[in-house]
C-alpha positions in Angstrom: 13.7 -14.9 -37.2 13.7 -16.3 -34.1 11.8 -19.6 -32.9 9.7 -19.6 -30.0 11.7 -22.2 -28.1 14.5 -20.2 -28.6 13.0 -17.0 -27.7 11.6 -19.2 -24.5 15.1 -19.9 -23.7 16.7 -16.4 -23.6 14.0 -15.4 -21.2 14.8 -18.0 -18.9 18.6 -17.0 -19.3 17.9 -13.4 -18.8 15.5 -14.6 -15.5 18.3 -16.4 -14.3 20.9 -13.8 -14.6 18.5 -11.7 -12.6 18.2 -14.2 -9.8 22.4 -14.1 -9.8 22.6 -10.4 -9.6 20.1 -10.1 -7.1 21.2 -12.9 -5.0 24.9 -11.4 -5.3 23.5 -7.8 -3.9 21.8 -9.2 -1.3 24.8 -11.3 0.1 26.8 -7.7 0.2 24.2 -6.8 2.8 25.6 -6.7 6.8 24.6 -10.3 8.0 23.5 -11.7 4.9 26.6 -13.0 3.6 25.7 -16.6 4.1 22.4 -16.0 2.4 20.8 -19.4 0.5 23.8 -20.8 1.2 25.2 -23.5 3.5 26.1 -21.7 6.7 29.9 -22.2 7.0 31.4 -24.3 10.2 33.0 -21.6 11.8 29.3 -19.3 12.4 28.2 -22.9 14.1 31.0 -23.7 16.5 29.7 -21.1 18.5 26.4 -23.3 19.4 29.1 -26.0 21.5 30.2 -22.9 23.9 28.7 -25.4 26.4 29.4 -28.5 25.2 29.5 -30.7 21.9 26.7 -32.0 20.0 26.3 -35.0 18.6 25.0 -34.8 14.7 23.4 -38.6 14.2 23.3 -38.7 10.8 21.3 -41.8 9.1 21.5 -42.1 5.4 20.9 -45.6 2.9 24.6 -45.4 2.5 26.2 -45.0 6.1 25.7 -43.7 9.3 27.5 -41.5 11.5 28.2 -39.2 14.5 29.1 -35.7 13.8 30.6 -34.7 16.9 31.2 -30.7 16.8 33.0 -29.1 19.1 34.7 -25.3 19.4 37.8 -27.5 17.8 36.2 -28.6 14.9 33.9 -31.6 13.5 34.9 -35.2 14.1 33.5 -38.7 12.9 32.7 -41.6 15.2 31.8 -43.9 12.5 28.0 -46.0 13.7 28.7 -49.1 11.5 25.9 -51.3 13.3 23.6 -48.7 12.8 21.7 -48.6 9.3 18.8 -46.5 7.7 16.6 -49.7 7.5 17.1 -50.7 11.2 16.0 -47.1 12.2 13.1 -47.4 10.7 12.0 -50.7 11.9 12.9 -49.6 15.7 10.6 -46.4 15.1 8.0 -48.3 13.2 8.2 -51.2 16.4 8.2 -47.9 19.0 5.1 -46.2 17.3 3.2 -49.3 17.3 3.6 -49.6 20.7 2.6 -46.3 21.8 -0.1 -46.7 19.6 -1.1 -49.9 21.2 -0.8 -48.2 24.8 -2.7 -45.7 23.4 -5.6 -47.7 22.7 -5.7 -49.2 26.0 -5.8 -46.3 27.9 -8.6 -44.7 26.3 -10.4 -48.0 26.9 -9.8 -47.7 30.7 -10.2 -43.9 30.8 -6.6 -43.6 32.2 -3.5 -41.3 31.2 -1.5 -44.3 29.1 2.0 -45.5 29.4 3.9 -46.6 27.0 5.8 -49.7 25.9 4.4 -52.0 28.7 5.5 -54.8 26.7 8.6 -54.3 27.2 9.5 -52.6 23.2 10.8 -49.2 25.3 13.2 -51.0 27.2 13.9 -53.0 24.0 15.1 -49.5 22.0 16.9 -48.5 24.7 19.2 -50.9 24.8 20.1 -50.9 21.1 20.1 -47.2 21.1 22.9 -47.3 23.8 24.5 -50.4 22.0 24.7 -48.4 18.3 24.3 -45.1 18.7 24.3 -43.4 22.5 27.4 -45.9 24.1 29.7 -45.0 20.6 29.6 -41.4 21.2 29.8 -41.4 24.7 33.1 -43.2 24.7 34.4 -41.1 22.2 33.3 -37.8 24.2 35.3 -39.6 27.0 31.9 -39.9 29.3 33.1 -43.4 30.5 31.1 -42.3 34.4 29.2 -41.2 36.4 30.9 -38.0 37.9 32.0 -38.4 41.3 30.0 -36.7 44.5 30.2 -32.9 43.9 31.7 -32.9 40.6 29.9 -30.8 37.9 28.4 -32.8 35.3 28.5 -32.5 32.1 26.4 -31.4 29.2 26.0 -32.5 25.5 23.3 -32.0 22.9 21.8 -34.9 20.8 20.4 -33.7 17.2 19.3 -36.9 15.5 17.9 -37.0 11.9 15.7 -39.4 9.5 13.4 -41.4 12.0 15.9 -41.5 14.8 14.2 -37.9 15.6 11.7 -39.9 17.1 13.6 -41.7 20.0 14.5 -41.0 23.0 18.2 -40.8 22.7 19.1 -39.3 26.1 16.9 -42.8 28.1 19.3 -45.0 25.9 20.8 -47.6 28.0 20.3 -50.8 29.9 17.6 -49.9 32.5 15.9 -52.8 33.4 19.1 -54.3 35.9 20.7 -52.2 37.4 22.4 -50.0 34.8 23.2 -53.6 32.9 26.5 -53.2 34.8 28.3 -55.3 37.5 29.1 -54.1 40.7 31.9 -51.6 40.0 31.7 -50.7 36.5 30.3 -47.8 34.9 26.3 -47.9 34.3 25.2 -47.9 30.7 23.1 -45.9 30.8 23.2 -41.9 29.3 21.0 -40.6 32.2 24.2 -41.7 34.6 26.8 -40.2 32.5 25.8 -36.8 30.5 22.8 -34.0 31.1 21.1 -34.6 27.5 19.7 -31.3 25.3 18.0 -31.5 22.4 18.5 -29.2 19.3 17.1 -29.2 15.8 19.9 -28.2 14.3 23.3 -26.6 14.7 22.4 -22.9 14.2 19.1 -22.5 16.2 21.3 -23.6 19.0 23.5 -21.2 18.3 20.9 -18.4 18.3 19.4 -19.4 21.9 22.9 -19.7 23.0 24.0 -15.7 21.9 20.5 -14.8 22.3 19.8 -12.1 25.0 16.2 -11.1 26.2 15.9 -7.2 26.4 12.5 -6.6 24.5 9.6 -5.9 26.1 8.0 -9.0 27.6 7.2 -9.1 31.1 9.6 -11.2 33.2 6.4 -13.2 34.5 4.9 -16.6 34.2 1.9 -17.4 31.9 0.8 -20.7 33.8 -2.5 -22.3 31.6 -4.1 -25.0 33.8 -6.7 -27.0 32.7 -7.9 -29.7 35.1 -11.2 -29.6 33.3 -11.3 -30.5 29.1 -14.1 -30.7 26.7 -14.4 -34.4 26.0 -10.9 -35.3 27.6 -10.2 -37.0 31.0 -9.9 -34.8 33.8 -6.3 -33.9 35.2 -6.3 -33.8 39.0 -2.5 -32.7 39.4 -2.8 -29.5 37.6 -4.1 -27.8 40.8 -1.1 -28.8 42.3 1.5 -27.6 39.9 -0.5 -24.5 39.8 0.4 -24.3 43.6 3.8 -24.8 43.2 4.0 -21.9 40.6 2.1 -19.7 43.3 4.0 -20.6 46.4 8.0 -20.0 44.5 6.8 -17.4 42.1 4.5 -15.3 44.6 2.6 -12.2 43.0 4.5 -12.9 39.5 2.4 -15.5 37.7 -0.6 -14.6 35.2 -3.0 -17.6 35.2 -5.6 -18.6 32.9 -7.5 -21.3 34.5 -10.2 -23.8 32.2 -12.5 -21.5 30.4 -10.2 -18.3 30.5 -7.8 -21.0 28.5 -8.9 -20.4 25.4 -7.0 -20.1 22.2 -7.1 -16.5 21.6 -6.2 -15.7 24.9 -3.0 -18.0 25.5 -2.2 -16.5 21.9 -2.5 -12.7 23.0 -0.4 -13.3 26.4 2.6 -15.7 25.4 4.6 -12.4 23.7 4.1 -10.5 27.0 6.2 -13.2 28.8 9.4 -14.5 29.3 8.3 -17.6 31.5 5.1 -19.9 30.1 3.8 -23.2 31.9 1.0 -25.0 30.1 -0.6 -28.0 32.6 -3.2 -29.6 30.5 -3.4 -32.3 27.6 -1.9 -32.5 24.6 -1.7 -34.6 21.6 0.4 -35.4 18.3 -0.8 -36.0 14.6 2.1 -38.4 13.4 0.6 -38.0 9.4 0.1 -33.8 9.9 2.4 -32.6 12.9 1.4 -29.3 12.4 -1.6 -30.2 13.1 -0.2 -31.0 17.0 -1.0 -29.2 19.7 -2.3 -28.5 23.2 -5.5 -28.9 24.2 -7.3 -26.0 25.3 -11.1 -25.3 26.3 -12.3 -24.4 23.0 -9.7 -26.4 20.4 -6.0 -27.1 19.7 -3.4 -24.9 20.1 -1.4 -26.4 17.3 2.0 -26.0 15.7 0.9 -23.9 12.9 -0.9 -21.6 15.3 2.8 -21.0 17.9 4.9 -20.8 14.3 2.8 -17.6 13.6 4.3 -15.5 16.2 7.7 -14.4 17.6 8.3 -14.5 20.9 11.1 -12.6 23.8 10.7 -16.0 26.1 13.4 -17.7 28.5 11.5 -20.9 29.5 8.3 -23.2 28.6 7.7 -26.0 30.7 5.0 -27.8 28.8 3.5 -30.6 31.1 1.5 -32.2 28.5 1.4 -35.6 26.7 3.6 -35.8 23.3 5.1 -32.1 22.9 8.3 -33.1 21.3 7.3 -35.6 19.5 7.5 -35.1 15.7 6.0 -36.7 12.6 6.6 -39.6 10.4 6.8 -38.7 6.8 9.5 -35.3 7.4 11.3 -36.5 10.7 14.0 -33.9 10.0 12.0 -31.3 10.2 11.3 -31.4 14.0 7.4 -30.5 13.8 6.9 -30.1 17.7 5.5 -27.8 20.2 8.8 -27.9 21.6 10.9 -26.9 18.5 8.2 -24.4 17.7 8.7 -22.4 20.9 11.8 -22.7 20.7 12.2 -21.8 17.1 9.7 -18.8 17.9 12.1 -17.3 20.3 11.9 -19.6 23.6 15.2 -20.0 24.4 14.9 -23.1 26.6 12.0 -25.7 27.0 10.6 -28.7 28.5 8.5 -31.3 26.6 7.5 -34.7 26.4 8.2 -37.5 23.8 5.3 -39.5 24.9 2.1 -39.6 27.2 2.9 -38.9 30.4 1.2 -39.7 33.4 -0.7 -36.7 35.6 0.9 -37.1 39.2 4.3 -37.6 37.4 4.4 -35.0 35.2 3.5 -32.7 39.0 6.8 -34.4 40.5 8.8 -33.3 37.6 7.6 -30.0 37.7 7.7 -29.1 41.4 11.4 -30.7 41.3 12.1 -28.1 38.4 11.1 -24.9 39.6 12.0 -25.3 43.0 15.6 -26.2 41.7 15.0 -23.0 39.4 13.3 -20.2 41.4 15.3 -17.7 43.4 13.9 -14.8 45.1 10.4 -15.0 42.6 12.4 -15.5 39.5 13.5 -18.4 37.4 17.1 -18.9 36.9 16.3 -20.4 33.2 19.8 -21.3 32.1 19.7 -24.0 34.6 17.0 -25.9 33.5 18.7 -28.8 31.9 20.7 -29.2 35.2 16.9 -29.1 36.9 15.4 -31.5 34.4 18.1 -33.6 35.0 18.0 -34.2 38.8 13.9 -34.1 39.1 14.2 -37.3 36.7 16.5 -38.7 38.5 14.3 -38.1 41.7 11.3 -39.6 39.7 13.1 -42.6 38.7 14.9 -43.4 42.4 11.3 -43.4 43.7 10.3 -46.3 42.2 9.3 -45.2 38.8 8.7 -47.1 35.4 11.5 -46.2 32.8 8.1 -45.4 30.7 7.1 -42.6 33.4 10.4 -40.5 33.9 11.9 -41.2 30.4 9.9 -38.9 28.1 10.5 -35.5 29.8 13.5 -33.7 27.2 14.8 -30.4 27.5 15.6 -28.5 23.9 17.9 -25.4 24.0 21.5 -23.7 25.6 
């Protein structure tokens, strides 16, 4: 007779041989090979039709960058960089932010980060042990010469490094930190920086194509006006800028038409979405994050809910790609969300960003992107690229043109 541990055990047994079979039928399906499994190197190598990415991986035993190209995966080992000093940057980066934070809402202003100096401080030790490493390695020693095409790569940091803005690394504060005649340290001078979560949701947006049924228009939400939150005086013009390049071909839900339930109902129905309004981050609950809207957050959990047939976001709002503290790998932004959700290419911010700014940015943007009442979306890193580099040879702080990213192809 038979105990009851042992009978206890043959059901588990018999359960697991269940879960084997099943797995195994599943994995004879078309496009399910790969299921609960690892996805194998050659399905990713696809994502660097473009150009490489840069895997930073930071672990308590080593760190490294993965650089994959359509070749293959190659190590540049980091050995300066370690787990521990990650998170102390972060940890000095956060309180700074924080600190900034504080201030403005004590002055009723849009803040700026890292007055003190911290930004320019992780900037320079993310180009010294992390950003300058790869570049060499890609071969990105310059800038490229007058006319020349630039060229792209994709950053996809993990652990806490996901909170840093690895495309501003660099010595900004003197000229590049370089002598007259040698090349600037500086990423922004050298590369146009993407972002990606990870190695196959690039790889979607990259084969991705958009023949569904939403309507090759812009959804632009504006809200100069927020319950119980600053007014934002630029939105009027970015929603001019937006009128003006895409005439006739723009849906716009103004202050109290922005609600929840209506941004929710029109994202599917189109391929283009602008949001000008506030937003905010909850380090401890990032799904909690979202944009503000007249009657409540439009959060994380609330964009993750949907699917979407969308080309381009451009959300100019404070701290949309900014993630959370306790799971950094899992990229808990607005940013990834849309992106995730079926936006192939978007525009966020890793910070606060200041009203008139985040205007310049835009109207740089879309009127490098918009030909004949359409957006040319596949250009947008290009476009992000030169409107910060506008912003920042106008006089700029680093803290005002650094935290605009673009995530996708």
């Amino acid at each position: 007779m038979s105990s009851p541990m042992s009978r206890d055990v043959d059901r588990r047994m018999a359960a697991a041989r269940e879960w084997d079979d099943t797995v195994a039928e599943v994995r004879k399906l078309p496009g399910f090979e790969d299921f609960l499994l690892p996805p194998r190197l050659s399905t990713l190598l696809p994502a660097t039709r473009n150009g490489p990415v840069a895997v930073i991986n930071v672990s308590r035993w080593r760190c490294d960058a993965l650089i994959v190209e359509p070749t293959g995966v190659r190590v540049v080992e980091l050995p300066r960089l370690t787990a521990q000093i990650v998170t102390e940057r972060a940890n000095a980066y956060l309180t700074s932010l924080g600190v900034a934070e504080r201030a403005a809402r004590e002055f009723d202003t849009v803040p700026s980060p890292a007055d003190d100096g911290t930004l320019a401080d992780v900037c320079e030790w993310l180009w010294d042990d992390v950003a300058g490493p790869v570049l060499d390695a890609l071969g990105l020693a310059d800038t490229p010469p007058a006319g020349a095409p630039w060229p792209r790569m994709w950053w996809c940091p993990t652990g806490p490094l996901a909170l840093l803005p690895l495309h501003a690394a660099g010595y900004h504060r003197a000229a590049g930190g370089s002598s007259p005649g040698t090349p600037p340290r500086t990423v922004i001078d050298r590369v146009v920086s993407s972002y990606t979560p990870t190695l196959r949701v690039l790889r979607e947006a990259v084969e991705a194509r958009r023949d569904g049924p939403a309507d090759p228009r812009m959804l632009v939400v504006g809200l100069p006006h927020t319950p119980d939150q600053p007014p934002l005086r630029n939105v009027a013009r970015e929603q001019a800028v937006l009128r003006r390049l895409l005439p006739g071909n723009c849906t716009f839900l103004d202050d109290g038409q922005a609600t929840r339930a209506a941004v929710l109902a029109q994202l599917p129905r189109h391929r283009w979405a602008h949001f000008a309004c506030h937003g905010d981050q909850n380090l401890q609950r990032p799904s909690d994050g979202g944009l503000l809207l007249h009657d409540g957050a439009l959060t994380v959990t609330d964009i993750s809910q949907q699917q979407y047939q969308g080309e381009f976001a451009f959300l100019s709002a404070c701290k949309t790609a900014v993630g959370g503290v306790n799971l950094p790998d899992e990229a808990i932004t607005l940013t990834a969300a849309l992106h995730y959700t079926g936006y192939r290419h978007v525009i966020g911010t890793l910070w606060s960003v200041l009203d008139a700014t985040a205007a310049d940015v835009a109207e740089a943007v879309y009127t490098a992107l918009a030909v004949d009442g359409r957006l040319d979306a596949d250009r947008s890193a290009y476009a992000l690229h030169d409107a910060v580099h506008q912003v920042r040879a106008a006089g700029a702080p680093m803290a005002a043109w650094s935290p605009f990213t673009h995530t996708g192809p």
